[in-house]
C-alpha positions as CSV (number, residue, x, y, z in Angstrom):
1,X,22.1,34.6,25.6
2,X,19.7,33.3,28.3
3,X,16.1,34.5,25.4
4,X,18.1,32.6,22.7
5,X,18.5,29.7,25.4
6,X,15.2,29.0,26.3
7,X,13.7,29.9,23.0
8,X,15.9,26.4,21.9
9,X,14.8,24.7,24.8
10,X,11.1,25.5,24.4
11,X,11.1,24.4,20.8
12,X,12.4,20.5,20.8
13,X,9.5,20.4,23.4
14,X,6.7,21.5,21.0
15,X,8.0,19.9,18.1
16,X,7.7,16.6,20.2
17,X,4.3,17.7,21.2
18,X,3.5,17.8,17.7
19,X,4.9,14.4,16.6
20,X,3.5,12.5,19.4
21,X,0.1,12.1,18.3
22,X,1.5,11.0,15.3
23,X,3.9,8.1,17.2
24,X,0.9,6.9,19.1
25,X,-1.2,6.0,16.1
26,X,2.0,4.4,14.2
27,X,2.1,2.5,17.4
28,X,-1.7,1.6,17.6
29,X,-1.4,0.8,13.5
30,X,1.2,-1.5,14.3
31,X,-0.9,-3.2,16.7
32,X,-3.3,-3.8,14.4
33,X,-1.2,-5.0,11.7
34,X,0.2,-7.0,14.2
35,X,-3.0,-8.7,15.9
36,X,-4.4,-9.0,11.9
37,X,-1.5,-11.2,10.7
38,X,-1.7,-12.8,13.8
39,X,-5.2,-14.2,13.0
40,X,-4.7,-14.4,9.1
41,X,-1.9,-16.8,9.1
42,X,-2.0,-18.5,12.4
43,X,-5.6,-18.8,13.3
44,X,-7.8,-21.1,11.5
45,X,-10.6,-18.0,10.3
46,X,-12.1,-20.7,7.5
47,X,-13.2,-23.3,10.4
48,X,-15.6,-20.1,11.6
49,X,-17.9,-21.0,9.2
50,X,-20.4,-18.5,10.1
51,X,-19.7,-14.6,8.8
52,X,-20.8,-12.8,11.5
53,X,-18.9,-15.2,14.2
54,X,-16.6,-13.8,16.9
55,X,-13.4,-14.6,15.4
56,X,-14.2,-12.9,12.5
57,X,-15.7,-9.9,13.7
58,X,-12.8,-9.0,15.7
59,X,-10.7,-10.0,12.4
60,X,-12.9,-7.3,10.7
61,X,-12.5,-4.8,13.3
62,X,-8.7,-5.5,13.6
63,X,-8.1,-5.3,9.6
64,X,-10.3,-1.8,9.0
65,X,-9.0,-0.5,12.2
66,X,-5.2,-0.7,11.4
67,X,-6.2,0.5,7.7
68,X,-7.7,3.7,9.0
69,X,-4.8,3.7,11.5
70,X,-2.1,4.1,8.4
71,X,-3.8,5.9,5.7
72,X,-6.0,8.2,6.5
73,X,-2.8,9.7,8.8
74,X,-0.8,9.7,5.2
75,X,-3.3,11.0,3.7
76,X,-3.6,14.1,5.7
77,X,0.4,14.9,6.5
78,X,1.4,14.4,2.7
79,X,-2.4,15.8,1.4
80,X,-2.4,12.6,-1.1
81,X,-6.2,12.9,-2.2
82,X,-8.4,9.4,-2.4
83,X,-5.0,8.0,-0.8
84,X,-6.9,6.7,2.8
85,X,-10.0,5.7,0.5
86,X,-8.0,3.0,-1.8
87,X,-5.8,1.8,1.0
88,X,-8.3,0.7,3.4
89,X,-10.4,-1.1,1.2
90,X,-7.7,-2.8,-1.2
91,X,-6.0,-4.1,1.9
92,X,-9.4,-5.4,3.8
93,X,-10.2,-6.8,0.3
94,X,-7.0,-8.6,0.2
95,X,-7.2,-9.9,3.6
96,X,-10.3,-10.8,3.3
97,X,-9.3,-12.8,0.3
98,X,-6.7,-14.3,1.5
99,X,-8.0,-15.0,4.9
100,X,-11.8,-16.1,3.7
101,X,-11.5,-17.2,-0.1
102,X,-10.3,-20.4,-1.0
103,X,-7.5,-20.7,-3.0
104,X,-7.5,-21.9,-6.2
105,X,-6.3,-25.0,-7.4
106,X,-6.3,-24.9,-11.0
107,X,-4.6,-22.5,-13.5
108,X,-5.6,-19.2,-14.8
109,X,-7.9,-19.7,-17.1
110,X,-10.0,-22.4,-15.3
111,X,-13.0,-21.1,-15.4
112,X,-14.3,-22.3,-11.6
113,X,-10.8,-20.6,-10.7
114,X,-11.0,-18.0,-12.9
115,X,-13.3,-15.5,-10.8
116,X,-11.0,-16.3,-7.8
117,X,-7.5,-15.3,-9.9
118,X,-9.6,-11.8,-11.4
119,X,-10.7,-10.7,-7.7
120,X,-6.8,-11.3,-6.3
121,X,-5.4,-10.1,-9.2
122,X,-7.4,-6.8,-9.1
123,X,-7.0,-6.4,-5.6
124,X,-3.3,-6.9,-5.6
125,X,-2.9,-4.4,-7.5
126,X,-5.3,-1.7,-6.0
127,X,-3.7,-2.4,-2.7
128,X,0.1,-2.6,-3.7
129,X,-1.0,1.2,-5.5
130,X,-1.8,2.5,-2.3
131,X,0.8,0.9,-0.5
132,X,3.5,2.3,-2.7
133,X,2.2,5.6,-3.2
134,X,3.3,7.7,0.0
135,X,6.8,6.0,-0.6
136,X,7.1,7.3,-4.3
137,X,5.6,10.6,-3.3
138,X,8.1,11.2,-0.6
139,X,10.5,10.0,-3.2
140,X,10.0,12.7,-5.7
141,X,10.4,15.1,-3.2
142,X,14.3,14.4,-2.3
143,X,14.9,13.5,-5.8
144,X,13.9,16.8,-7.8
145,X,14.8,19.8,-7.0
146,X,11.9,21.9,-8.4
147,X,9.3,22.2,-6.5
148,X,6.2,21.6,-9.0
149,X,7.2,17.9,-9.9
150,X,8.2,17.4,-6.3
151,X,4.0,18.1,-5.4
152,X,3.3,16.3,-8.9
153,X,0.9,13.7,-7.0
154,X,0.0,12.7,-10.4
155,X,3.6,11.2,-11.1
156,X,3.8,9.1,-7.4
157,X,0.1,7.7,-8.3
158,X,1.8,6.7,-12.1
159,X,4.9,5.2,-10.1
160,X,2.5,3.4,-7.6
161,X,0.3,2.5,-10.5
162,X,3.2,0.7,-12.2
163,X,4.5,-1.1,-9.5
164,X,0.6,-2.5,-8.6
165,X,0.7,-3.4,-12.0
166,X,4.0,-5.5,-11.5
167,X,2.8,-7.7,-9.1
168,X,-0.2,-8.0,-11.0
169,X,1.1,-8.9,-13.9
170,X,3.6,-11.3,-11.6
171,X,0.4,-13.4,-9.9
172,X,-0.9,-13.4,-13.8
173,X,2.6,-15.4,-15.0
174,X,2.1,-17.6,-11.7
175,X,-1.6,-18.5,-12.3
176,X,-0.4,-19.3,-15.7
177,X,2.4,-21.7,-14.3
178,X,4.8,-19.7,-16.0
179,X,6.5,-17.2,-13.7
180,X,10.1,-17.7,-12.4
181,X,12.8,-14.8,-11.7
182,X,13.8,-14.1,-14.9
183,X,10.4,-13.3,-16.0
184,X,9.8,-11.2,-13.3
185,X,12.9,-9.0,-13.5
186,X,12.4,-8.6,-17.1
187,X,8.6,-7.4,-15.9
188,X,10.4,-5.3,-13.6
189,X,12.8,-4.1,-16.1
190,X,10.0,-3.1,-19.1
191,X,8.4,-0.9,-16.3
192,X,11.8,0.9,-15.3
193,X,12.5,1.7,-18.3
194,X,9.0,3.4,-19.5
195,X,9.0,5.2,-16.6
196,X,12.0,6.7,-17.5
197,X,11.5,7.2,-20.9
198,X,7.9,9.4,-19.2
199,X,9.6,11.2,-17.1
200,X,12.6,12.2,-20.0
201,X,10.1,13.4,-22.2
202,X,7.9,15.0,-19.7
203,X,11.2,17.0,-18.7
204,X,11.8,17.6,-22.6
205,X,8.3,19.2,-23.1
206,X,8.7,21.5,-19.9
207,X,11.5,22.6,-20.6
């Protein structure tokens, strides 16, 4: 009684060992993330006119910092390949976008807008993919109960794919003037609905 005793006290204590280096940089990510917003939407970054000025250096650091911080982490507990890759550079794209790049003022197809609307666009999406991606892959894994298509990486980056292409497709129907609720639910609902017809007929052909 007294082996099986310690043996249950000794492991809580390694498993904590284990998950604190892991708590520390979710706490230093948040930081960050934290310090990042804090300059994006309350400090003027545009009146820094020069690239390389303090303000934005520090704004640089702070943005890749907090992107390596939270993916590359992900990417090596869940062993999602290109995963720390496409999240750090969609989100310091989009920051940088949002934070340095003047929006635009006219509609979509404006053409001295229309560079401005491609580059969000794209970027939204590429960073709403990787943001999604360890959510949908963790996902799978509670949902199915065979173990191949909970590992099926290839279905969570579909799933993340679809929901980049969402918003994508939702800051499309705004540049255009045309996007309400309605619209976007029935976005919303068109994606659903092919995903589940993919994964029905995936599950058909296996089994």
């Amino acid at each position: 009684m007294r082996q099986k005793l310690r043996v249950g006290s000794v492991l809580p204590s390694r498993f904590a060992l284990q998950e604190r280096p892991w708590l520390l940089l979710a706490l230093m990510a948040t930081l960050c993330w934290t310090g990042a917003l804090f300059l994006l939407f309350l400090a003027d970054l545009r009146a820094e006119l020069h690239p390389l000025s303090a303000q934005r250096i520090f704004f640089y650091v702070l943005v890749l910092t907090a992107g390596l911080l939270t993916f590359v982490p992900i990417q090596i507990r869940m062993r999602l390949p290109r995963l720390a890759f496409e999240g750090v550079i969609s989100t310091a794209l989009l920051c940088y976008i949002i934070a340095f790049v003047p929006p635009p003022t006219g509609w979509l197809f404006a053409l001295p807008d229309l560079p401005v609307y491609l580059l969000f666009i794209t970027t939204l999406f590429w960073s709403t993919s990787a943001l999604v991606l360890p959510f949908s892959y963790a996902l799978g894994q509670r949902l199915f109960k065979q173990r191949a298509r909970q590992m099926d990486t290839r279905r969570a980056r579909r799933q993340a794919y679809e929901c980049g292409l969402l918003f994508a497709l939702a800051a499309t129907l705004a540049g255009l003037r045309v996007l309400t609720w309605v619209s976007f639910l029935l976005l919303a609902l068109i994606l659903i609905t092919a995903e589940i017809l993919l994964l029905s007929r995936i599950e058909a052909v296996d089994t």
